[in-house]
C-alpha positions, -999 to +999 in steps of 0.1 A: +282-080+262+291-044+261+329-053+247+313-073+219+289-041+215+320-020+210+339-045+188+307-050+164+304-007+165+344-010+154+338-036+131+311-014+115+330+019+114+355-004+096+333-020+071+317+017+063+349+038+055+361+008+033+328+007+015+317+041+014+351+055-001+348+029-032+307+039-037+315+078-034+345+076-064+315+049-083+303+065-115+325+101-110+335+114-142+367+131-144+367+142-180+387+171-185+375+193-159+348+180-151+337+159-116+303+147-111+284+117-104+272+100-135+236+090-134+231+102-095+205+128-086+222+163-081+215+197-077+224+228-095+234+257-072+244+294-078+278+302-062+266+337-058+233+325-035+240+287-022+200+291-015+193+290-049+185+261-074+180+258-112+143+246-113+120+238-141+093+263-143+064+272-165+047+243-165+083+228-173+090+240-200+118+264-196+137+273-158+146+295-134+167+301-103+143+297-073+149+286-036+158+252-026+130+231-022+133+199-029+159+171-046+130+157-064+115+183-083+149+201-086+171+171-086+193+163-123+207+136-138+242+143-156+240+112-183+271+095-196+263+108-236+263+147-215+229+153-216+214+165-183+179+152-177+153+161-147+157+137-120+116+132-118+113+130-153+147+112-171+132+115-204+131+154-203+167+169-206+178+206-206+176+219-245+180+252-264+150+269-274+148+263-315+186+246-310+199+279-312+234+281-291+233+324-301+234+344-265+206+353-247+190+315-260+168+305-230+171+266-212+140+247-220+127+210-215+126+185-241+123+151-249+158+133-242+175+127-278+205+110-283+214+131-311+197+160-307+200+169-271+225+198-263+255+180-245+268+198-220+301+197-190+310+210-163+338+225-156+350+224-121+374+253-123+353+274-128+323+262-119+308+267-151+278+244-170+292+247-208+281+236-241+303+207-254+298+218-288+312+253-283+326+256-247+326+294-247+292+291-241+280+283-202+244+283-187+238+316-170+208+320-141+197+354-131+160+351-115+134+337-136+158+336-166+181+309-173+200+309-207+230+303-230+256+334-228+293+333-238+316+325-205+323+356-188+331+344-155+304+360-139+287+353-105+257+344-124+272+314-145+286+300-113+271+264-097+281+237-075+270+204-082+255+186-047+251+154-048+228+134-016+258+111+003+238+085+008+250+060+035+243+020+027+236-006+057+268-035+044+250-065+052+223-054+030+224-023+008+196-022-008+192-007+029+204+035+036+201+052+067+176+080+068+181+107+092+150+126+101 
């Protein structure tokens, strides 16, 4: 029993590298510089303080940097079309206040428009968040103040993008293991 125990555990080890190593590379984005997950829940660190997050504040209307609390509530979705929407609300998706992409313009939440909705990449050398539409332009987050400033390569326009690894069962994957 035990050898069949160990050839099943193999046989499992097996089946998860083969399967995991196609799902991880599913749906990355390698545009220019930019590598993330399209359409997974991520989150939006500073480099310069790995314990803090971009979070919607204010009632949600505009954001901050604030500790890590959650992937929920400070979880985002990078779209396909560039937009980046809030993972607990996909309809919502980071905007310029009045569309204005002058320095010093602060993030807000809006309404997810196709056409209107600030596209935006990141750039994994970097680490910037920049506008598409004029890619001197990054997402800066000091505090309670997140906004549009021209590239500067400071600490403060720095992020990783984490994404949860998230570990499917392959005889059923609509099944992932959840460690406690």
């Amino acid at each position: 029993m035990q050898k069949q125990s160990g050839k099943a555990h193999q046989s499992f080890f097996l089946l998860f590298w083969v399967l995991l190593i196609p799902a991880f590379m599913l749906g990355q984005n390698t545009a220019g510089n930019q590598t993330v997950a399209i359409g997974k829940t991520s989150l939006i660190k500073s480099v310069n303080d790995p314990n803090l997050c971009l979070y919607p504040t204010e009632g949600s209307i505009a954001f901050s940097m604030q500790t890590y609390d959650d992937w929920i509530d400070q979880g985002f979705i990078f779209n396909e079309n560039g937009s980046i929407a809030l993972a607990n609300n996909p309809n919502k998706c980071l905007d310029l206040f009045g569309g204005s992409t002058k320095n010093g313009t602060r993030l807000i939440v809006m309404t997810c428009t196709d056409s209107k909705s600030p596209k935006w990449y990141y750039n994994e050398t970097d680490q910037t968040i920049r506008l598409q539409s004029n890619t001197n332009k990054c997402i800066q987050g000091e505090g309670d103040m997140v906004q549009l400033q021209s590239c500067s390569n400071s600490a403060s326009q720095q992020f990783t993008i984490v994404q949860p690894l998230q570990i499917h069962f392959a005889g059923d994957f609509t099944k992932c293991v959840d460690i406690d």
